[in-house]
N, C-alpha and C positions, 0 to 999 in steps of 0.2 A: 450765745453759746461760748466756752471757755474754748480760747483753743492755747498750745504751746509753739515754741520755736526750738526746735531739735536743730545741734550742731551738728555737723560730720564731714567728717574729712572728705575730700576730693572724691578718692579711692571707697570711702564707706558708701555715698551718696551714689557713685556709679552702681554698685552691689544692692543696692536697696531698689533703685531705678530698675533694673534689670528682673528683680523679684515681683515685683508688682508691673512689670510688664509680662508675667511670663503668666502671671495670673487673670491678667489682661485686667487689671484695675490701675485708675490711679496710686500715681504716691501716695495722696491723701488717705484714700480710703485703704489702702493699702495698711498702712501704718496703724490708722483707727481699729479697723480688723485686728491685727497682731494687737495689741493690746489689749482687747476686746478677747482673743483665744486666749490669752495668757492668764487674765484673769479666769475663765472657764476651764482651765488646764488646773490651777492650782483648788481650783474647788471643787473640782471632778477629785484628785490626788485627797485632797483631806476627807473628802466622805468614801473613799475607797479606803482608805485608809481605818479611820472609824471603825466602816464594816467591819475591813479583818479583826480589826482587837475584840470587834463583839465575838465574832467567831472563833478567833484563837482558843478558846482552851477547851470547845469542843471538837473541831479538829486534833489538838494536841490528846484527847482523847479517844478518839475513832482510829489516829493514826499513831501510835506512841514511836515507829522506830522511824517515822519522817522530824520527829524531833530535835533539833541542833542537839548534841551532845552539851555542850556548857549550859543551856538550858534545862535542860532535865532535872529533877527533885533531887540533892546533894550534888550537884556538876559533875556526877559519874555516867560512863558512859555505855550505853550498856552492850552486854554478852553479844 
């Protein structure tokens, strides 16, 4: 299995030690985890994301005056 060697300063390495004792895991898995959410963090964000743009412009039609002003059809804003 791959693994890496992560630097860190002194001061980063106590802060990290501290985090994954509070979680009562190892460093190891501590760290494997965090990278492990990060990656599930940004693909959760991009299909959240998606969603809205599917949904945007029927929203932007159910709701017309939640609308951002500069958004609105000619960037006027309305009455």
């Amino acid at each position: 299995m791959p693994s890496l060697n992560v630097p860190f300063t002194d001061e980063e390495l106590e802060g990290v030690r501290a985090a994954a004792a509070a979680e009562g895991k190892s460093l190891k898995q501590y760290l494997h985890d965090l990278g492990v959410r990060e990656m599930q963090r940004k693909q959760f964000v991009a299909g959240a994301s998606a969603w809205a743009d599917r949904l945007r412009d029927e929203f932007d039609d159910a709701f017309p005056d939640e609308v951002p002003s500069a958004e609105r059809q000619g960037g006027t804003a309305a009455a």
